[in-house]
C-alpha positions as CSV (number, residue, x, y, z in Angstrom):
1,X,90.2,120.5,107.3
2,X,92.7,123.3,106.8
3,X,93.6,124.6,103.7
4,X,97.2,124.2,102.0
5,X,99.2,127.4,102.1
6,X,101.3,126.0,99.4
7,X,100.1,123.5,96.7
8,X,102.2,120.1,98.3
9,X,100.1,117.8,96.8
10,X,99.3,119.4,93.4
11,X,102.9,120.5,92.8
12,X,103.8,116.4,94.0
13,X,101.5,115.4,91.2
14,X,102.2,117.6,88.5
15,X,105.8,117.9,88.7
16,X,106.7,114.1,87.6
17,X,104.1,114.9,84.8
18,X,106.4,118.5,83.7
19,X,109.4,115.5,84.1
20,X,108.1,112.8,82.0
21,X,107.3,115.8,79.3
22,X,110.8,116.8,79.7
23,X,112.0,113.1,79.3
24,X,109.9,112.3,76.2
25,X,111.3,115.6,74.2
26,X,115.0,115.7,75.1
27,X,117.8,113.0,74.0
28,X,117.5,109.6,75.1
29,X,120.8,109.8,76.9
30,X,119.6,112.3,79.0
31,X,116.2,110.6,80.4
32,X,117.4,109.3,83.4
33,X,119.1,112.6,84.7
34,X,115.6,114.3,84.0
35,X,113.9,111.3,85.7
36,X,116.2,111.6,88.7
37,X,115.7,115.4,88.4
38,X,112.3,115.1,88.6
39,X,111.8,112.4,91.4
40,X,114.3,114.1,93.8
41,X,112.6,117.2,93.6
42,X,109.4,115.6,94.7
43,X,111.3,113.7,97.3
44,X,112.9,116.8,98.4
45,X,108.8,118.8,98.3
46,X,107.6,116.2,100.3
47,X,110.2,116.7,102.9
48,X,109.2,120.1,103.1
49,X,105.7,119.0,103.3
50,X,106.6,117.2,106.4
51,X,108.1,120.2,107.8
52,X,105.5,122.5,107.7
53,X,102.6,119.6,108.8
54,X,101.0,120.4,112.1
55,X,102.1,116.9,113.8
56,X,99.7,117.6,116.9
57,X,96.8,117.7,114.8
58,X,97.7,114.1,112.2
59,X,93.6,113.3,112.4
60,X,92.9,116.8,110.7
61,X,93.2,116.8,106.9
62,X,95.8,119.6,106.0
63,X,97.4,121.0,102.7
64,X,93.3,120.8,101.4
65,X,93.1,121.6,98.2
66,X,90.0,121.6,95.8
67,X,89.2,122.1,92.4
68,X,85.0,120.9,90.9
69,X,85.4,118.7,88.1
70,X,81.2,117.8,87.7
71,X,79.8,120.1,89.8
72,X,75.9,118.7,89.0
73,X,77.5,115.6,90.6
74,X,79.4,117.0,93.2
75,X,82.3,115.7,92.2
76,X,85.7,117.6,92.7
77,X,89.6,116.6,92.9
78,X,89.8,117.3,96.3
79,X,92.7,116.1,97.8
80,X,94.6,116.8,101.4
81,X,96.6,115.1,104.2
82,X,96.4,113.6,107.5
83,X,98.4,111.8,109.5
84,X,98.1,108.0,107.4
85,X,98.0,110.2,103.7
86,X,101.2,111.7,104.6
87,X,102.8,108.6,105.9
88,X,102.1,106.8,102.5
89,X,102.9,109.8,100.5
90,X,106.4,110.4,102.0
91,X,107.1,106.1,101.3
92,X,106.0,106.9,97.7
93,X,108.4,109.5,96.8
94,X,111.0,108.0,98.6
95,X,110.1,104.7,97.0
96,X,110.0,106.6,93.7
97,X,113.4,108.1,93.8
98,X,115.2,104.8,94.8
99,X,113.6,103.2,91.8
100,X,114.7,105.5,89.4
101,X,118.7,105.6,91.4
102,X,118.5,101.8,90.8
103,X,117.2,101.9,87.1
104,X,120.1,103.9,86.2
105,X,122.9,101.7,87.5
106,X,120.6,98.5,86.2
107,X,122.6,96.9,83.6
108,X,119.1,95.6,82.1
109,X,117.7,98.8,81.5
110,X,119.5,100.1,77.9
111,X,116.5,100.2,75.1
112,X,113.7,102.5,75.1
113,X,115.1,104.8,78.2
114,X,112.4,107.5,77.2
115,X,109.4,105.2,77.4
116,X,111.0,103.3,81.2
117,X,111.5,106.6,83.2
118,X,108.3,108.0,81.9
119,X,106.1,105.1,82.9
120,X,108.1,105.6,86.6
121,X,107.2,109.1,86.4
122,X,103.8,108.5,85.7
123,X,103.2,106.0,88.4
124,X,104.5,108.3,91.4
125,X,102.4,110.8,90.3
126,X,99.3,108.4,90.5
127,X,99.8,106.9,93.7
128,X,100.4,110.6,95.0
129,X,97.0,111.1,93.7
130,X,95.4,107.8,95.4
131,X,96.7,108.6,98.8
132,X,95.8,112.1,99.3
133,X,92.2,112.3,97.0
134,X,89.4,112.0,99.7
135,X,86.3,112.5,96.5
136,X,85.8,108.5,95.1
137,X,85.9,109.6,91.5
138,X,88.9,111.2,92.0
139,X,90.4,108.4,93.6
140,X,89.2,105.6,91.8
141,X,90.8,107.7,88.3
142,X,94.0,107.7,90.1
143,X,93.6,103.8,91.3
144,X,93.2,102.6,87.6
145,X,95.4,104.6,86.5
146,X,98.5,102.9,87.9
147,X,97.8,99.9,85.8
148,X,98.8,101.7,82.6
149,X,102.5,102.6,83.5
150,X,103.2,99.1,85.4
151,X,101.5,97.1,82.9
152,X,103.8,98.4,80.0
153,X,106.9,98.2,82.8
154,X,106.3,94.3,83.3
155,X,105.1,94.1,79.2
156,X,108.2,95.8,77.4
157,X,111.0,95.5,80.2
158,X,110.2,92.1,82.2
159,X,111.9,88.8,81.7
160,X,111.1,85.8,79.7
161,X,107.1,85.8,80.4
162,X,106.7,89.3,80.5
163,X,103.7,89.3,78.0
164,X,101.6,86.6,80.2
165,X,102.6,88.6,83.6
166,X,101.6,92.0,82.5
167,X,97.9,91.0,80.9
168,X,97.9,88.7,84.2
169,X,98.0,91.4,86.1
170,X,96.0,94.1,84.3
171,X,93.2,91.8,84.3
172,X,93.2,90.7,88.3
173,X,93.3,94.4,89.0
174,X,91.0,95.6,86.6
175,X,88.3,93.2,86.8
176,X,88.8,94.1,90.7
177,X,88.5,97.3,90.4
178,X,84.7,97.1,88.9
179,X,83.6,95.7,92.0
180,X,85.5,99.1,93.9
181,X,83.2,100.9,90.8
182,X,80.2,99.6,92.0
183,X,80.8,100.3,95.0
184,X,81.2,103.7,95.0
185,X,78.0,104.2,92.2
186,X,76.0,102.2,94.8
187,X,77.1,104.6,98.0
188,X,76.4,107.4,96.0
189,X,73.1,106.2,94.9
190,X,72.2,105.6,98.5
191,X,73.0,109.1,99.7
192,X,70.8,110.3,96.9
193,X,68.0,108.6,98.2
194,X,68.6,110.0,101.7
195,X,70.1,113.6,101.6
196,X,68.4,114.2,98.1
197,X,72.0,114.7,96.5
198,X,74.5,112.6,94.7
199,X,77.9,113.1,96.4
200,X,81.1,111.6,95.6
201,X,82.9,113.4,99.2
202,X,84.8,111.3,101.7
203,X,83.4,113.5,104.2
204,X,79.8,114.0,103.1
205,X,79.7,109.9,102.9
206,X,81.0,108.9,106.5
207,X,78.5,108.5,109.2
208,X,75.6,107.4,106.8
209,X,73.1,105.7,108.7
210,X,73.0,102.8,106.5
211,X,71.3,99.1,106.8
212,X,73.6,97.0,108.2
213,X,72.9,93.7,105.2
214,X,73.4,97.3,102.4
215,X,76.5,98.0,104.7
216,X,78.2,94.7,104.6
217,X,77.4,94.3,100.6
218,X,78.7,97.8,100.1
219,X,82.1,96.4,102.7
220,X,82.4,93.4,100.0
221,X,82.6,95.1,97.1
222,X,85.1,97.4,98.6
223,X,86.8,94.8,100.2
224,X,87.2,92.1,97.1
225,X,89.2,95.4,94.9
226,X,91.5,96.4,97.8
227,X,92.1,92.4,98.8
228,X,93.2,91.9,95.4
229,X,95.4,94.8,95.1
230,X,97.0,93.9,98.8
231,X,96.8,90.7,98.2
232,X,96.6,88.3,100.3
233,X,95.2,84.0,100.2
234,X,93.3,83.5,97.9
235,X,93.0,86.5,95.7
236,X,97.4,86.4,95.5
237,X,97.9,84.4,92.3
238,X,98.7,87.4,90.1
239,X,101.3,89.0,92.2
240,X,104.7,85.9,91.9
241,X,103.9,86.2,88.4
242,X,104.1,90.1,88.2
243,X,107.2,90.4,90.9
244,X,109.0,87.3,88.9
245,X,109.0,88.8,85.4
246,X,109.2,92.6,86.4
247,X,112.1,94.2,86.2
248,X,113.9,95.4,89.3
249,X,112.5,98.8,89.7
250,X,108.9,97.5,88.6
251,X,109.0,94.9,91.5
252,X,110.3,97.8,93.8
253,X,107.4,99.9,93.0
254,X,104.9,97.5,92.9
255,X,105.9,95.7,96.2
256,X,106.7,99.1,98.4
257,X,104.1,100.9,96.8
258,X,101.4,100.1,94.7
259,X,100.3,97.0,97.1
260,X,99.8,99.6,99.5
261,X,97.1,101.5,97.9
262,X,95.2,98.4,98.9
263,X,96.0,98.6,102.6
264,X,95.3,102.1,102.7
265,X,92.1,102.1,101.1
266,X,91.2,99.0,103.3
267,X,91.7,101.5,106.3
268,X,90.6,104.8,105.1
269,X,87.3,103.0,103.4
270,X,86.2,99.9,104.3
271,X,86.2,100.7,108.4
272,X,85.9,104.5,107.6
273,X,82.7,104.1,105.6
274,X,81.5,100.7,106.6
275,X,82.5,100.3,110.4
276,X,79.6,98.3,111.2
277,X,80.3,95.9,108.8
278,X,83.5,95.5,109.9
279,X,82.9,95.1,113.6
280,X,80.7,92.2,112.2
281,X,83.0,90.8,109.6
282,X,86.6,91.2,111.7
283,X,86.8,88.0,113.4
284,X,86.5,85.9,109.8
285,X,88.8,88.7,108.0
286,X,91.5,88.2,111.1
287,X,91.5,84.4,110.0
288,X,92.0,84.9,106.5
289,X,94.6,87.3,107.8
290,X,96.2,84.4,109.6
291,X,95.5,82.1,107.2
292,X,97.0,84.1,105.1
293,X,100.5,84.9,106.8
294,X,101.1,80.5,107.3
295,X,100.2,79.8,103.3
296,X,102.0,82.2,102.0
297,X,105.0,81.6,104.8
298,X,105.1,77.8,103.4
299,X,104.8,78.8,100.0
300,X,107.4,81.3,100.4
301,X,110.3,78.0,101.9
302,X,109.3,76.2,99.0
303,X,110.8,79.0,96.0
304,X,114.1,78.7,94.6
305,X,113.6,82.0,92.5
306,X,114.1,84.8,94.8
307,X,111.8,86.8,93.1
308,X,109.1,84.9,93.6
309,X,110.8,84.0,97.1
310,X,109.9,87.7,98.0
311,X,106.5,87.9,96.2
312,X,105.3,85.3,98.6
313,X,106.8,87.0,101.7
314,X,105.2,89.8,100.7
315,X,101.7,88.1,100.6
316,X,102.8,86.9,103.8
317,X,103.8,90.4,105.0
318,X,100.2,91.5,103.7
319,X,98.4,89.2,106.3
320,X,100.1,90.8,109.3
321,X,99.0,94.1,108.3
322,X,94.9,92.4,107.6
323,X,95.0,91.3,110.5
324,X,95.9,93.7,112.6
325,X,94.1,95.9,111.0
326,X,90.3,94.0,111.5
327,X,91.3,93.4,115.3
328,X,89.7,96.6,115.4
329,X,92.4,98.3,118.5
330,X,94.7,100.7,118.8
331,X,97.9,98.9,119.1
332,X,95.8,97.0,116.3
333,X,95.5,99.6,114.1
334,X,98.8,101.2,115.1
335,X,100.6,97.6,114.3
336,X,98.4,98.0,110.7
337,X,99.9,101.1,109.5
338,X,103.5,100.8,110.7
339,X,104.1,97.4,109.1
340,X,102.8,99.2,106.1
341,X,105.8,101.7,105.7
342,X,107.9,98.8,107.0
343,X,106.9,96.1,104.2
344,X,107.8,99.3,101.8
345,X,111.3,99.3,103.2
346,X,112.1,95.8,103.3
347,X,110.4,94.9,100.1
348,X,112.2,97.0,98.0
349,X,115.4,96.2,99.2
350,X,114.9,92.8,98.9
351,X,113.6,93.0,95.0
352,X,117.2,95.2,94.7
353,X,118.8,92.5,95.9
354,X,117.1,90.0,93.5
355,X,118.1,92.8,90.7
356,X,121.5,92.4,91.9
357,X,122.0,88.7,91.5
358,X,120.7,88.6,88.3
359,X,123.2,91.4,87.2
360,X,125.7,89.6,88.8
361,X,124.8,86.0,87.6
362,X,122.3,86.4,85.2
363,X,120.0,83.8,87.2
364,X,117.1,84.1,89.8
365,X,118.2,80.9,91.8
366,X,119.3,82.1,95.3
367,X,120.9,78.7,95.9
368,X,123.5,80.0,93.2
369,X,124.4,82.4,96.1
370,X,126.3,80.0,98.1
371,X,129.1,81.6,100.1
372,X,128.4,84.9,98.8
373,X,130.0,86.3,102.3
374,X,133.4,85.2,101.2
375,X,133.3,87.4,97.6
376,X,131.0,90.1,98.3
377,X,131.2,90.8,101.4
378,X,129.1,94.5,101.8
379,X,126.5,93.2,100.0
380,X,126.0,89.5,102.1
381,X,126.2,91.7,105.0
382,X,123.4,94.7,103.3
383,X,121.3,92.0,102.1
384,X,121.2,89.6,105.8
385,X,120.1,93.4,107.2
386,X,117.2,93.9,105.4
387,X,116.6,89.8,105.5
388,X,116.5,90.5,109.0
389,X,114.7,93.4,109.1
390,X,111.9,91.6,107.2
391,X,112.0,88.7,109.7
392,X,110.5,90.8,112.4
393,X,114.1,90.9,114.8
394,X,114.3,93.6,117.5
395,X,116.2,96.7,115.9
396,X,114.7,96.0,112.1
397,X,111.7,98.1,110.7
398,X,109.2,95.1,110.8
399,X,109.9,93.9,114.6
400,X,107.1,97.1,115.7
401,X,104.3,95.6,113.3
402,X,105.0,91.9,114.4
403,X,105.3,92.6,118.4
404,X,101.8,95.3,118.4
405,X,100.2,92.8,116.6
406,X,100.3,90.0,119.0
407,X,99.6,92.5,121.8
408,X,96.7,93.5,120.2
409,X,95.6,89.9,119.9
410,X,96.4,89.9,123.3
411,X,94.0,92.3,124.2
412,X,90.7,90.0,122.6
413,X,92.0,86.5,123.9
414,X,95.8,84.8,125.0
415,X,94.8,81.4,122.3
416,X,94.2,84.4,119.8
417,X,97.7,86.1,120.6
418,X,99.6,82.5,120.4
419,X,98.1,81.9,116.6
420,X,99.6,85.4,115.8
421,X,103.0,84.3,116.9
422,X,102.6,81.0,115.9
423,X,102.0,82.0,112.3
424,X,105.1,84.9,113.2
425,X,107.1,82.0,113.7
426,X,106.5,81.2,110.1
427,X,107.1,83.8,108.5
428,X,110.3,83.7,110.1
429,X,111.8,80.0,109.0
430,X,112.0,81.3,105.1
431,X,114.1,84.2,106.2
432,X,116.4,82.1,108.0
433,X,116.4,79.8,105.5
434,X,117.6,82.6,102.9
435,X,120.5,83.9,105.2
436,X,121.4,80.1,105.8
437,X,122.1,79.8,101.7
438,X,124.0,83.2,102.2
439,X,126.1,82.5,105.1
440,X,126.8,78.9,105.7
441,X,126.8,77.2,102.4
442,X,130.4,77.2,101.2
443,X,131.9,77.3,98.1
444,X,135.3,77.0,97.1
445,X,135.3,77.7,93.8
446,X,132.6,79.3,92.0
447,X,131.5,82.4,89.3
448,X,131.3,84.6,92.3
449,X,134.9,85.1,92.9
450,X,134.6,86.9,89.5
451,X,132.2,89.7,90.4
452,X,133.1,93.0,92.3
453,X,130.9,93.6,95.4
454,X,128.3,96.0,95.2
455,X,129.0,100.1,94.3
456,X,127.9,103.0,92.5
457,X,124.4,103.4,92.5
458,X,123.2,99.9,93.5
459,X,125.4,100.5,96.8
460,X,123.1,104.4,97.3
461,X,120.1,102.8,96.7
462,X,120.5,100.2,99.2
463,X,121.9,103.1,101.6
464,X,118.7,105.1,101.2
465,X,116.5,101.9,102.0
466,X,118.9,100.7,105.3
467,X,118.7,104.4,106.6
468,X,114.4,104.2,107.6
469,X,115.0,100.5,108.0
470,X,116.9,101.4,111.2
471,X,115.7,104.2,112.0
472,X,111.9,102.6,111.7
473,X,113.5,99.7,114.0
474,X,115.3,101.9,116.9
475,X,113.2,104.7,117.2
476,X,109.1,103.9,116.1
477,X,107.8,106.9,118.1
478,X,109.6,109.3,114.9
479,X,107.1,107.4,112.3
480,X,104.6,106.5,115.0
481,X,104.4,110.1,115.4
482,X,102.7,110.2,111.8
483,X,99.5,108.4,112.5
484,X,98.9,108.3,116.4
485,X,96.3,111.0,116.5
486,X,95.3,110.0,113.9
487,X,94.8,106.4,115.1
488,X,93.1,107.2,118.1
489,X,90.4,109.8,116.7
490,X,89.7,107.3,114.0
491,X,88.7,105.0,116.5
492,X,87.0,106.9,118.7
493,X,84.7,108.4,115.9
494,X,84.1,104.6,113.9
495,X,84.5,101.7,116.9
496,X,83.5,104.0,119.8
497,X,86.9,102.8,121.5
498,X,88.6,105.2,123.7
């Protein structure tokens, strides 16, 4: 681990805090401006953070900082970087940013400014805190605490069952999360009773010798919190409800975002701390994975609401990155990570452009979109982009996480690699299907020819998500490049795999 010479990650938590502060005493009018303020200025630290990261070392921790919170207990906020932190913290101010660009041209968001940019605020600064916080305590704090924000997001400024959605999803997550709880009291507990210490450290709890029936309990209870949180078939049923009554930005977050905590955790936890459990375990968690991508894929054809259209898809999305993840291989675990930042991308353009129909139309019903080339041109073509791009097509941000996944299956068994595409080929038919109502259902007449095509700040948004899209799609090796030592130590040190 080496030490931060400047504070990244404390100054990328605290400063949306000093933001949100700003936001609740100024005027009302002026929220968003501090809001943007304060997002861009994260945006802009984490750039620098990238700069001044040693990218020939992305398996060593860097930018450590430390401060003892229970020191009887050993436990401290100690939070740092490698190569996958960094990854997900660079998506989450990015992410962040975009949301709060949107928000401001979002003809939905007019009451209670003060109480909407501050719950935006708050969330970056919590996710920050889940990806780089390698103590448990400190992590699981900064896990529940990204309920709070998103639940009064989806509560106060969601659609018609906003009230349903929001306590829908505080509950799934919450009640989840006690299993994470135990989890973590439990590990503790057992290296008590071996090093004669309670110790809450990333560090001080990998390599455990632990009994391999303890291990795979201990893999469960980690695994049922982070599965919900992903989610994917069967623990999904809270997530269409949350996306389809969220408002734009909320579904934006929660899509590119906050379902990645669960995915990262999965990796950094469940095979950092348990990777017995998961050499054991893989082969029934790559068929949920699977299972996963063709349920949600058919579920996904059969929505006429195009936020729950996307929800779905991203469930679907979700079992890609499972089950690449439990194949337990390099391009495996390569495929995992990459079609995490990818999803992040796609998602939240695709929520942006559900936010966009409704402001336009003031419905969810994609099949109202009929001919949309014809009147709004730049955004049929920016929205068939990132459809595209989602779909897995050579030159879009999700084609990398698709192809290393089936050679990874490739690498266990050719019947294995054919049920990956197979269940690719899926996920690819609702896409299609999407672009089909865009493209090639005509309308004469219709309410679109009286709406102007996309500008302002919708247009800069989409701009700012169609710039990694590409550049995630023509040249991997620059995000690749985050993670692949740190891909390849992980798996040396955990599977043994050279």
């Amino acid at each position: 681990m080496e030490k931060a010479s400047f504070p990244f990650i404390s100054m990328s938590i605290i400063i949306p805090i000093i933001a949100s502060i700003g936001v609740l005493i100024a005027k009302e009018r002026y929220a968003k401006y501090i809001a943007l303020f304060g997002t861009a200025l994260t945006f802009l630290i984490s750039l620098l953070a990238i700069s001044w990261f040693d990218f020939s070392k992305t398996n060593v921790v860097q930018f450590v900082e430390r401060y003892p919170i229970l020191s009887d207990f050993n436990v401290s906020l100690h939070l740092g970087m490698d190569g996958l932190s960094l990854l997900m913290y660079f998506l989450t101010t990015l992410i962040s940013l975009i949301a709060v660009i949107w928000s401001i041209g979002d003809e939905k968001i007019k009451d209670r400014l003060k109480e909407y940019y501050i719950a935006f605020l708050l969330t970056e600064s919590f996710v920050i805190g889940v990806f780089t916080s390698f103590d448990l305590v400190a992590f699981y704090v900064f896990y529940e605490l990204t309920l709070l924000p998103m639940l009064f997001v989806i509560g106060i400024w969601g659609y018609k069952l906003r009230l349903y959605s929001a306590y829908k999803f505080f509950i799934y997550i919450f009640i989840s999360s006690l299993f994470l709880l135990l989890g973590i009291a439990a590990l503790s507990v057992y290296h008590y009773s071996q090093k004669g210490s309670f110790s809450f450290n990333y560090f001080d709890l990998v390599g455990m010798h632990i009994p391999t029936g303890f291990e795979i309990f201990l893999f469960l209870l980690f695994f049922i919190a982070f599965a919900v949180k992903t989610p994917i078939v069967p623990f999904h049923t809270w997530l269409p409800d949350a996306h389809g009554e969220a408002p734009t930005a909320g579904s934006v977050v929660l899509a590119a975002v906050l379902l990645k905590m669960g995915t990262y955790a999965l990796v950094r936890f469940n095979l950092g701390l348990f990777p017995n459990a998961a050499e054991v375990l893989a082969p029934y968690l790559v068929a949920l994975g699977i299972y996963s991508i063709v349920m949600a894929s058919w579920m996904t054809i059969s929505q006429t609401n195009i936020k729950r259209f996307v929800a779905y898809s991203s469930v679907s999305h979700m079992g890609f990155v499972v089950t690449a993840m439990f194949l337990l291989n390099l391009q495996g675990l390569n495929a995992s990570i990459i079609e995490m930042f990818a999803h992040g991308l796609t998602s939240a353009g695709l929520f942006m452009v559900a936010g966009f129909i409704y402001n336009r139309l003031h419905t969810f019903n994609f099949v109202s979109l009929k001919g949309a080339i014809k009147f709004m041109p730049v955004f049929a073509v920016i929205t068939a982009t990132i459809a595209f791009a989602a779909m897995g097509l050579p030159g879009g941000s999700s084609f990398w996480g698709k192809f290393l996944t089936v050679v990874a299956a490739r690498e266990h068994n050719t019947p294995l690699a054919l049920l990956v595409l197979a269940a690719a080929f899926f996920s690819g038919v609702y896409v299609l299907y999407f672009v089909k109502t865009l493209y090639l259902d005509v309308r004469e007449e219709g309410i679109l020819k009286h709406f102007k095509d996309i500008k302002g700040y919708s247009l800069l948004a989409f701009v700012m998500i169609l710039i990694p899209i590409f550049i995630v799609g023509l040249f991997p090796s620059v995000f690749m490049n985050f993670f692949d030592e740190f891909v390849v130590s992980f798996l040396k040190s955990f599977f043994k795999i050279q």
